[in-house]
MMTF fields as JSON, N, C-alpha, C and O atoms, coordinates in Angstrom:
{
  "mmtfVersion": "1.0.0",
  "mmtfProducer": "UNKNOWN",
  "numBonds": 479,
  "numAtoms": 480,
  "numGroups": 120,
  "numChains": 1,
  "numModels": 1,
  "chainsPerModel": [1],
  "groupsPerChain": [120],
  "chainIdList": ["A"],
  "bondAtomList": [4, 2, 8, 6, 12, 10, 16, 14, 20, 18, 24, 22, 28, 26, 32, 30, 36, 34, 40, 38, 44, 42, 48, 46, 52, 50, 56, 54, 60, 58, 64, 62, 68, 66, 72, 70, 76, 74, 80, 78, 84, 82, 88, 86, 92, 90, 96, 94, 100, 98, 104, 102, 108, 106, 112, 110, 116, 114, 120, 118, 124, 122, 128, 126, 132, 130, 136, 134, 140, 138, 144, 142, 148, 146, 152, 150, 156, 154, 160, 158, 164, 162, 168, 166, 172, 170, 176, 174, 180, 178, 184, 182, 188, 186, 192, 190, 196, 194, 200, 198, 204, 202, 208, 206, 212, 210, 216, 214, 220, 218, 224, 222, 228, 226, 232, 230, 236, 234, 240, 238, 244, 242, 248, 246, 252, 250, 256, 254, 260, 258, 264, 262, 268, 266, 272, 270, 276, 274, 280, 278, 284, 282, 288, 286, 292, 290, 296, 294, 300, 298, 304, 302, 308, 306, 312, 310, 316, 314, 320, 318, 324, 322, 328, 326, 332, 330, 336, 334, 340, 338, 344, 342, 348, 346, 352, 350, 356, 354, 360, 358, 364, 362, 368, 366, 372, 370, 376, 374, 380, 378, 384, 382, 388, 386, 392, 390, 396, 394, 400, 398, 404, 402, 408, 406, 412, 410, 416, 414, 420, 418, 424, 422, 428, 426, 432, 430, 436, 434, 440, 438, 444, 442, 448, 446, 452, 450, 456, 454, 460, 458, 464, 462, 468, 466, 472, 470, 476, 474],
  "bondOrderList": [1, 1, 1, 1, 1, 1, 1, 1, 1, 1, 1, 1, 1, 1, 1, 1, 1, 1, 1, 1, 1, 1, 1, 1, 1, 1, 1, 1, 1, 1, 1, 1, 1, 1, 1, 1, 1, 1, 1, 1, 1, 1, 1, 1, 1, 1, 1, 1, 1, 1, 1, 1, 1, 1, 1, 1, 1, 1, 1, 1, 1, 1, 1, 1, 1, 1, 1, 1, 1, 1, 1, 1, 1, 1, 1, 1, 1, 1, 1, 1, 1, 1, 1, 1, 1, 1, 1, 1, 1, 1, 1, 1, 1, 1, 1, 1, 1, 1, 1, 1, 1, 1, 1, 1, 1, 1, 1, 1, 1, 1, 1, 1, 1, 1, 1, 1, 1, 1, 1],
  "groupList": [{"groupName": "UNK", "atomNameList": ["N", "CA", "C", "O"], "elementList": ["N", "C", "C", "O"], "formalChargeList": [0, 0, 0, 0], "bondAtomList": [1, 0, 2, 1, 3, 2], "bondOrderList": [1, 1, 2], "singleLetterCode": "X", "chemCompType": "L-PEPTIDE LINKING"}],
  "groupTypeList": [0, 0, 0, 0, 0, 0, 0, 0, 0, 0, 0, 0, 0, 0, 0, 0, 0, 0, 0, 0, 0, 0, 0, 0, 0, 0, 0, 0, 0, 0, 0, 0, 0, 0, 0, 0, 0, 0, 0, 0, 0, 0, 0, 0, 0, 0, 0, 0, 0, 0, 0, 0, 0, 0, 0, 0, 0, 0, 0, 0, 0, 0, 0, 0, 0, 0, 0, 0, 0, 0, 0, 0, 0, 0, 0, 0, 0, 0, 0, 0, 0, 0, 0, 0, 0, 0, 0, 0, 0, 0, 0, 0, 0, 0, 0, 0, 0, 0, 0, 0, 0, 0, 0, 0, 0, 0, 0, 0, 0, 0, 0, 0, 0, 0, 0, 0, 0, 0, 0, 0],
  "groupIdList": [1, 2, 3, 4, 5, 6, 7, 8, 9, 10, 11, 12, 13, 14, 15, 16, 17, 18, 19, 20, 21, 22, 23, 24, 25, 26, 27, 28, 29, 30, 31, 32, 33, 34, 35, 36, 37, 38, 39, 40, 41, 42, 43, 44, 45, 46, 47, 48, 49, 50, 51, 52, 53, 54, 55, 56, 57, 58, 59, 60, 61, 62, 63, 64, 65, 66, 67, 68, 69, 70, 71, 72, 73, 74, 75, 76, 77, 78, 79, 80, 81, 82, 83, 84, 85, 86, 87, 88, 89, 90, 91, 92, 93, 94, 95, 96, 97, 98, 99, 100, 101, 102, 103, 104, 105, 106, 107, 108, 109, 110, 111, 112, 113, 114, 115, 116, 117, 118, 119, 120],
  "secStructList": [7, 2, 2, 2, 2, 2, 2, 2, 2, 2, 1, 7, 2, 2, 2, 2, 2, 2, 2, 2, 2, 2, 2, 2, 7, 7, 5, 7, 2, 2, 2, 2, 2, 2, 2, 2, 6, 7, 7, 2, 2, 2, 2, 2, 2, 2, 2, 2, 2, 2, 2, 2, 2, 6, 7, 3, 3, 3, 3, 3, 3, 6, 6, 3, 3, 3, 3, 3, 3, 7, 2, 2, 2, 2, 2, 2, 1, 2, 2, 2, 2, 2, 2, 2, 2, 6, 4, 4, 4, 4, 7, 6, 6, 2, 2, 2, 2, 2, 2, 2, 2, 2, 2, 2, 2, 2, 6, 6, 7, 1, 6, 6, 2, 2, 2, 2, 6, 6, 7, 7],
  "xCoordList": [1.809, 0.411, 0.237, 0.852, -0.536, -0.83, -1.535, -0.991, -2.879, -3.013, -2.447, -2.847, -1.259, -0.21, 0.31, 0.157, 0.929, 2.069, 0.704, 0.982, -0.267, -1.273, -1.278, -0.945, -1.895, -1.988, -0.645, -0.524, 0.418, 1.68, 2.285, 2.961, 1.787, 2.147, 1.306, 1.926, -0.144, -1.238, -0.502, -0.888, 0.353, 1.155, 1.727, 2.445, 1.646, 2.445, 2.008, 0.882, 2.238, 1.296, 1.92, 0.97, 2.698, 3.351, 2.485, 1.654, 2.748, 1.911, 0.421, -0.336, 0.077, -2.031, -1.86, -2.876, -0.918, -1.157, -0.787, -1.181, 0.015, -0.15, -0.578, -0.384, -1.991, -2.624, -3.796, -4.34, -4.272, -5.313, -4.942, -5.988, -3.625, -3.784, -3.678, -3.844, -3.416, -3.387, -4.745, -4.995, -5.554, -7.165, -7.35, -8.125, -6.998, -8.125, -7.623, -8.485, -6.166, -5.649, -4.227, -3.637, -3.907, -2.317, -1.733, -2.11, -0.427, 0.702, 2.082, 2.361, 2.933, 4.034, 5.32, 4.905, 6.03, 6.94, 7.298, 7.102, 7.815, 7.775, 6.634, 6.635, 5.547, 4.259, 4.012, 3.567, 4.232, 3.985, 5.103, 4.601, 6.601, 7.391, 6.836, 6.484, 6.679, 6.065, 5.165, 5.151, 3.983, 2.819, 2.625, 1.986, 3.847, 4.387, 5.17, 5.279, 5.719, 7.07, 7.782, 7.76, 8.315, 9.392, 10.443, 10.185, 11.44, 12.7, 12.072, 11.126, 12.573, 12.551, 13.068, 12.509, 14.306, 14.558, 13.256, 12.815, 13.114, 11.763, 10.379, 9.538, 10.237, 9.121, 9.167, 8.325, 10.508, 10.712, 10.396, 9.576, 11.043, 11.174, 9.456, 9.161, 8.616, 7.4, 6.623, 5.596, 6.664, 6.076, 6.45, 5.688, 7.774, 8.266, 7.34, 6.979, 7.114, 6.561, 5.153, 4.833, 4.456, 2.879, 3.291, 3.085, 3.718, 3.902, 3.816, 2.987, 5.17, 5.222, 3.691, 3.3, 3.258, 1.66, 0.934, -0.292, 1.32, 0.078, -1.4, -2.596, -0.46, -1.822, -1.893, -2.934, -0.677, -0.521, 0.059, 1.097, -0.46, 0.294, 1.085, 0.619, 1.719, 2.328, 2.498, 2.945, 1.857, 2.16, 2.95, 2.746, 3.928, 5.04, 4.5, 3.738, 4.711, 4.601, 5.597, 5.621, 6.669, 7.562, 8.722, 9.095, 8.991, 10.297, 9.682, 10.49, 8.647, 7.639, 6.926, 6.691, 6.637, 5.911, 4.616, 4.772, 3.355, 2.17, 1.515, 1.098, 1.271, 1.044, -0.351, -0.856, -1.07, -2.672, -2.576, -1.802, -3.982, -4.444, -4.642, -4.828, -4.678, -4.754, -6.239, -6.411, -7.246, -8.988, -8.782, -9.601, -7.983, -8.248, -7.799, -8.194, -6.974, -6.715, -7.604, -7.77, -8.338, -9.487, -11.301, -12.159, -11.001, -11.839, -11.6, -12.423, -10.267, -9.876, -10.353, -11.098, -9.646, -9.593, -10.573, -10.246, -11.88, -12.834, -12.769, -13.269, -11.785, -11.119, -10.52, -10.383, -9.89, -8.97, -9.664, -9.072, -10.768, -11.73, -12.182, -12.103, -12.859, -13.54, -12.902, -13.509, -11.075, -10.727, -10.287, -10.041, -10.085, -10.048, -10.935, -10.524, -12.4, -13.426, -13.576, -13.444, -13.898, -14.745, -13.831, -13.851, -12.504, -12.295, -11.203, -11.072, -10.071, -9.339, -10.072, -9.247, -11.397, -12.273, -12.036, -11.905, -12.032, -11.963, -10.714, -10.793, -9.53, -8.317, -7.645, -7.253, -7.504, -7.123, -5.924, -5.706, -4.735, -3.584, -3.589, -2.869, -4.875, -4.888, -6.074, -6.23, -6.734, -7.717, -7.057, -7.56, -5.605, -4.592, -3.53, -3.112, -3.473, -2.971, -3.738, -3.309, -5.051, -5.746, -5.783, -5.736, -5.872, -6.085, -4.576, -4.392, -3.846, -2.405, -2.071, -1.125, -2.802, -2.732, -3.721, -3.097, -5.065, -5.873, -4.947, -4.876, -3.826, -3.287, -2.292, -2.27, -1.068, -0.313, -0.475, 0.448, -2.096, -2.775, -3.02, -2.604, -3.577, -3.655, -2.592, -2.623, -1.522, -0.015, 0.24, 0.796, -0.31, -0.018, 1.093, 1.946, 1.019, 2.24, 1.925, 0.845, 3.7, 3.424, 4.676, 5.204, 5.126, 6.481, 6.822, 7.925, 5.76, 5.741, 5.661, 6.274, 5.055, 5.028, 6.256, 6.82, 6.927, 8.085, 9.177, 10.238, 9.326, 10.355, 10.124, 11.144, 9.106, 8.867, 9.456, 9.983, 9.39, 9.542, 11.333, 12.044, 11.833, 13.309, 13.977, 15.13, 13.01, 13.552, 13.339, 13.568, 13.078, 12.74, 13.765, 13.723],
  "yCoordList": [23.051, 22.69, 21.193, 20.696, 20.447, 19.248, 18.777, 17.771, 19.18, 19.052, 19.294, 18.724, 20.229, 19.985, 18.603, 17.807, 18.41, 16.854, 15.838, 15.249, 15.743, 15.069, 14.635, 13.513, 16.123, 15.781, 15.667, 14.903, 16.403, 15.728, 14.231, 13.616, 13.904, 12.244, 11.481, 10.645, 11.763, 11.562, 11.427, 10.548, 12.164, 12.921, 12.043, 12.426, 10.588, 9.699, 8.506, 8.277, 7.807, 6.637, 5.347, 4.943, 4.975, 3.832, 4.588, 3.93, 5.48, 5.85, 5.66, 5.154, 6.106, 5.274, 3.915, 3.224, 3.435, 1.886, 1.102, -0.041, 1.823, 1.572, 1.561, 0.72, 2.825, 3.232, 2.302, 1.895, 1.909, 1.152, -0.396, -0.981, -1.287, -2.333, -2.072, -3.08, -0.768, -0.622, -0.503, -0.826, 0.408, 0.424, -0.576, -0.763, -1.991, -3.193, -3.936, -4.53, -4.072, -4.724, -3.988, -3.09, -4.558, -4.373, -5.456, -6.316, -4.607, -5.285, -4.579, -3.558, -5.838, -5.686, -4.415, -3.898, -4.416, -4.124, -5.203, -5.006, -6.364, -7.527, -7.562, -7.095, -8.299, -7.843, -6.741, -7.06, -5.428, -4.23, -4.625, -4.686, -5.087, -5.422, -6.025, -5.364, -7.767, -8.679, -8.368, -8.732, -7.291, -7.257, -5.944, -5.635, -5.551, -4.318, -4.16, -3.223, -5.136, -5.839, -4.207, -3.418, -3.917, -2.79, -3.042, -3.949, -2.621, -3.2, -2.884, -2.119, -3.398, -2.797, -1.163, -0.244, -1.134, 0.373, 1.934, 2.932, 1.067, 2.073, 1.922, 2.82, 0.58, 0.809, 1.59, 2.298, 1.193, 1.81, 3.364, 3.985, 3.882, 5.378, 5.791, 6.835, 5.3, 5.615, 5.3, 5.45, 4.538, 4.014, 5.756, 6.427, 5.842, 7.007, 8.391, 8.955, 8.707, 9.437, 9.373, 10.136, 8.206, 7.92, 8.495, 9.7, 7.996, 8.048, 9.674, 10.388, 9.769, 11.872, 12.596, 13.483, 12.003, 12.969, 11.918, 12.031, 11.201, 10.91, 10.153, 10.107, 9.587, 8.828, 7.078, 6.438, 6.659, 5.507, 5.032, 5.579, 4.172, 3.792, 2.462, 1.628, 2.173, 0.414, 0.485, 1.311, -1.066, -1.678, -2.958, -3.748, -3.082, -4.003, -5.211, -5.217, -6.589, -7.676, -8.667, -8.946, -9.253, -9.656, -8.529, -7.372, -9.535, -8.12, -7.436, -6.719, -7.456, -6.802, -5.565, -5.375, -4.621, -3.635, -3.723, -3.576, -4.057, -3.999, -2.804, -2.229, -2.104, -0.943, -1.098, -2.133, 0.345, 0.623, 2.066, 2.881, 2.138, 3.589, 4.197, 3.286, 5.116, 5.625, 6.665, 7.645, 5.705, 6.128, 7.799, 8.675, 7.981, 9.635, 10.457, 11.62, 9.966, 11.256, 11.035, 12.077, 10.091, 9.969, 10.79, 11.001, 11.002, 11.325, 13.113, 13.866, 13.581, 14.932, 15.264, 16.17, 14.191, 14.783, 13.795, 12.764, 14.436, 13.774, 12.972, 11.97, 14.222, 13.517, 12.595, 12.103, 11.889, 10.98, 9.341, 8.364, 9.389, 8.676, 8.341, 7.221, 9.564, 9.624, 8.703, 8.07, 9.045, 8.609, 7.313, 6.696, 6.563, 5.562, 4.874, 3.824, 4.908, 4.652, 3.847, 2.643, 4.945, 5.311, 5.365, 4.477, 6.59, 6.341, 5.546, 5.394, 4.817, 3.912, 2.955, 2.105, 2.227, 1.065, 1.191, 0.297, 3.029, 2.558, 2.835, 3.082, 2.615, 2.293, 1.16, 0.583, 0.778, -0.515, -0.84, -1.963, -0.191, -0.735, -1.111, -1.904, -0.111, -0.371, -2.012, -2.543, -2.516, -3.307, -4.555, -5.641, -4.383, -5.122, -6.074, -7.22, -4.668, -4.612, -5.676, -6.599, -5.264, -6.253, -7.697, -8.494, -8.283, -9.059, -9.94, -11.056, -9.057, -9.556, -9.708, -10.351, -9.163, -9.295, -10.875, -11.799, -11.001, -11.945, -13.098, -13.944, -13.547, -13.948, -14.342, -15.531, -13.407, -13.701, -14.297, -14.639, -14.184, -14.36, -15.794, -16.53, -16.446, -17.985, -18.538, -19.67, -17.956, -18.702, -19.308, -20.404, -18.36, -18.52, -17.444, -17.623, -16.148, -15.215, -14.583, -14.522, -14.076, -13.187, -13.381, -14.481, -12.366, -12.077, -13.396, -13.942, -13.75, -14.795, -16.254, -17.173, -16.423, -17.985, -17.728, -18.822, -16.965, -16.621, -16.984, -17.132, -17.136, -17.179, -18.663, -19.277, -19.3, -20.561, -21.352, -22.414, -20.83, -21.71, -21.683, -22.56, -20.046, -20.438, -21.228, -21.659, -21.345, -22.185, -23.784, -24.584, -23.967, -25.509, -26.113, -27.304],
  "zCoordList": [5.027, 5.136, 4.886, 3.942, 5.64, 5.401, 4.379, 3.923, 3.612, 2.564, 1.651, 0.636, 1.507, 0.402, 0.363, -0.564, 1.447, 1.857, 1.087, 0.042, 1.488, 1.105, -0.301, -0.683, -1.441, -2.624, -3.289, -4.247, -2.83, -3.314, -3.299, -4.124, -2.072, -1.72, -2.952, -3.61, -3.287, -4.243, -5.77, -6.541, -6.066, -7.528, -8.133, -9.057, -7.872, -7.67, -8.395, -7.952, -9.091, -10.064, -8.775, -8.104, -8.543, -7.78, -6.16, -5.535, -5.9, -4.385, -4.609, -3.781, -5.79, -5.804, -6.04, -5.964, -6.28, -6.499, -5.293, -5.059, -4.535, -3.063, -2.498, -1.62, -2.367, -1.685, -2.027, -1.001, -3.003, -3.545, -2.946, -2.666, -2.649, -2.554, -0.691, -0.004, 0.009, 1.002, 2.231, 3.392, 0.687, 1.388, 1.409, 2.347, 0.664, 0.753, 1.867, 2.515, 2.333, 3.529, 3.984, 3.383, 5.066, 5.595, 4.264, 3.468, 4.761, 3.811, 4.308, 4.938, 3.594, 4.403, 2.784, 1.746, 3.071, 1.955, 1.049, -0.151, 1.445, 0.837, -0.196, -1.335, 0.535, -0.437, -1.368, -2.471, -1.111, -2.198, -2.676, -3.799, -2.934, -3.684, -4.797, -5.773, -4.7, -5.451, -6.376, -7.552, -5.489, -6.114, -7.564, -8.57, -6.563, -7.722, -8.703, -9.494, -8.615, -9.201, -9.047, -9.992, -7.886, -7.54, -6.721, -5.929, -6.62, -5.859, -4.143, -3.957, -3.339, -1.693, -1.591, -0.993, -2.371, -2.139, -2.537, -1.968, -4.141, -4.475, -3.706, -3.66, -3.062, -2.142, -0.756, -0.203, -0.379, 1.189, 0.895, 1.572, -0.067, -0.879, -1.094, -0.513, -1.639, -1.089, -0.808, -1.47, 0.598, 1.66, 2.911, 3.607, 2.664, 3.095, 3.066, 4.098, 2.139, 1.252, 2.235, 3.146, 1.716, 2.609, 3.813, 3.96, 4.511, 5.852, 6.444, 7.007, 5.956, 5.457, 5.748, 6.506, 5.053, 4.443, 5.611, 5.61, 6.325, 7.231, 6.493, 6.782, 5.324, 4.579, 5.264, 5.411, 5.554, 5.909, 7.327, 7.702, 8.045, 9.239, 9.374, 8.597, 9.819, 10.519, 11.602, 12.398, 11.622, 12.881, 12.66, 11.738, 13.661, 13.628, 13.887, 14.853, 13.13, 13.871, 13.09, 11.892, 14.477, 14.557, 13.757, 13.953, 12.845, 12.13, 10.946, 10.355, 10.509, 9.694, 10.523, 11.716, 8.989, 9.728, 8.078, 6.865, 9.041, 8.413, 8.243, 9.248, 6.657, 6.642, 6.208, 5.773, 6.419, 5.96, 5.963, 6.466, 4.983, 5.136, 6.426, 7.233, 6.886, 8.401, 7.972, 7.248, 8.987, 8.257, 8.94, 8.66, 9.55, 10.1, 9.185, 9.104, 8.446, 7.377, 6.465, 5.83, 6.036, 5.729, 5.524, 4.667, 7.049, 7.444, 7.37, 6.85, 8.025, 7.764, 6.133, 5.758, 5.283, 4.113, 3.198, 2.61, 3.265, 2.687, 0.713, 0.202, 0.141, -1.24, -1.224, -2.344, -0.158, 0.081, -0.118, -0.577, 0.269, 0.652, -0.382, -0.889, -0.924, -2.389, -3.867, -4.73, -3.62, -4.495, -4.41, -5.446, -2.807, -2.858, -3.08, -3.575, -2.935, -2.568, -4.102, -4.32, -5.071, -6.386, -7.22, -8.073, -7.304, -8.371, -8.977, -10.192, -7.659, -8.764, -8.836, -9.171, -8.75, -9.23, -10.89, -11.727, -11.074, -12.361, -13.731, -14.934, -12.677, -13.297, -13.167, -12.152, -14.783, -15.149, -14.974, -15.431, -14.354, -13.486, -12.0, -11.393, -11.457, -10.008, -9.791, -8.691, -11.064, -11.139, -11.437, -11.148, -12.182, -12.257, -10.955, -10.786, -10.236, -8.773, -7.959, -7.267, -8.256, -7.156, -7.558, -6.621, -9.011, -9.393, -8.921, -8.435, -9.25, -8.658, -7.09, -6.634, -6.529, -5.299, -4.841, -4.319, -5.071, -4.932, -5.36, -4.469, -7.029, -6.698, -6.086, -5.768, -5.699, -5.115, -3.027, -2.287, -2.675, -1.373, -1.713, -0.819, -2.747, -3.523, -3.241, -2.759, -3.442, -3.436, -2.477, -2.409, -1.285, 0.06, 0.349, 1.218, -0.548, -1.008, 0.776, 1.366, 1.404, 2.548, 3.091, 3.251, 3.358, 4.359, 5.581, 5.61, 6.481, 6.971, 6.336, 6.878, 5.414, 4.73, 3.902, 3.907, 3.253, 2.837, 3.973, 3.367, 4.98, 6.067, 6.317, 6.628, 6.254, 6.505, 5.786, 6.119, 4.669, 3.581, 3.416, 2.927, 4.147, 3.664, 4.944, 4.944, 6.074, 7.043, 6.901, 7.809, 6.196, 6.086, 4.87, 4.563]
}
């Protein structure tokens, strides 16, 4: 059943903190790395996971794949929404996340300005 894959993918403290810096924009793995301070292996591992449950999509650009919430499972699954929406606003790791994210976007932080910088 798909709402199983769903709230199981949910079960996850590192998958809502994904999912929270995912509702607000695309992002690459690189980025949820940094911002998560998690290795590539544990992100690829559940990014995997999202994907599975049809919570998240990518789209490729160049050798990156830019991920987001996918608004149709969204929309199927009206809790999904709810909890992105409302209730991690009011958890203080995912409020952390963002703050870390806003800065690491300051930096000029990103998979692409990262490549620039090691080509020069």
């Amino acid at each position: 059943m798909e709402v199983v894959k769903v709230i199981k993918a949910l079960a996850d403290e590192t998958r809502i903190r994904m999912l929270n810096l995912l509702y607000k924009e695309p992002l690459c793995v690189c980025d949820l790395e940094e911002i998560l301070e998690i290795a590539q292996s544990n992100a690829s591992r559940h990014l995997t996971k999202l994907k599975s449950a049809k919570l998240i999509v990518g789209n490729k650009q160049a050798q990156w794949i830019y991920y987001r919430v996918d608004k149709k499972i969204l929309a199927r699954y009206p809790f999904t929404e709810e909890l992105l929406c409302r209730g991690l606003d009011k958890s203080p790791q995912c409020q952390k996340d963002l703050v870390r994210l806003k800065r690491y976007q300051n930096r000029g932080g990103n998979c692409e300005a990262d490549l620039k910088l090691d080509d020069q």
